[in-house]
C-alpha positions in Angstrom: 12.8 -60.4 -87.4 9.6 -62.3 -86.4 7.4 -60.5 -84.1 8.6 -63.7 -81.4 12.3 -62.4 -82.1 11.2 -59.1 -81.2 9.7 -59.8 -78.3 12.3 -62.3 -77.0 15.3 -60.0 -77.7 13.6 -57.5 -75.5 12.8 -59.9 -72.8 17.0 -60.6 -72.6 17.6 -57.1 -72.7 15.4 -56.0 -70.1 16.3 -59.2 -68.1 20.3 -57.7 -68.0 19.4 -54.3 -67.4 20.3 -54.0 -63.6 17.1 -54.5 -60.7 17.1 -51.0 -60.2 17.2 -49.4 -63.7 14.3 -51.6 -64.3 12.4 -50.6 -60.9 12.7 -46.9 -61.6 11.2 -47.6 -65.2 8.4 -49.5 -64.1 7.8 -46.7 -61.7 7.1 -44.2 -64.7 5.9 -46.1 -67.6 3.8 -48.9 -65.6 3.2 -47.1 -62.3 2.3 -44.2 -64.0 4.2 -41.9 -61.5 5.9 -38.6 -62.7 10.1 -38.4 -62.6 9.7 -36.5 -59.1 7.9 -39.1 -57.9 9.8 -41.9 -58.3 13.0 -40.5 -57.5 11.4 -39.8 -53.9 10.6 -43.8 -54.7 14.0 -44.8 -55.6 16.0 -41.8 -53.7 17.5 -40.4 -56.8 16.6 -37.5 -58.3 14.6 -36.6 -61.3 17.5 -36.2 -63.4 18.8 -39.5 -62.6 15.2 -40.8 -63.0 15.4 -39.5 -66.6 18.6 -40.9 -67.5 17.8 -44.2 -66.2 14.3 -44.0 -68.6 16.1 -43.1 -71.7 19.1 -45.8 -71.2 16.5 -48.2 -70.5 14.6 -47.2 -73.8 18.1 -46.9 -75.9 18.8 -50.5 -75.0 15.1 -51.7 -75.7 15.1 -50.4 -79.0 18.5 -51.8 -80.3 17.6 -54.8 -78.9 15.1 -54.4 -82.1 18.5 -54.2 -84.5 20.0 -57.5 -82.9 20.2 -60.5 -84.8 18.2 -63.1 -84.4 
């Protein structure tokens, strides 16, 4: 898979992962705030915070195994 497959099977992926999975995501890995933070953000709580993170991850990196 070409480095544009990559990226573009990501894109899909993280484009049908639901508004709120990716807010709370973007929260940690972009804002740079810590899981208590952004569940006080999102009005979750850390745990759910965490979960969110590692589904979103999980379906980021299969969308590496994908075909084409």
């Amino acid at each position: 898979m070409t480095r544009d497959h990559h990226f573009q099977a990501r894109f899909r992926v993280w484009n049908a992962l639901p508004l709120r999975d990716r807010q709370i995501f973007a929260s940690v890995r972009i804002d740079g705030l810590d899981y208590d933070e952004a569940a006080r953000r999102h009005g979750c709580t850390a745990q759910d915070v965490e979960h969110v993170i590692v589904r979103v991850l999980i379906a980021l990196m299969d969308a590496d195994d994908a075909p084409p």
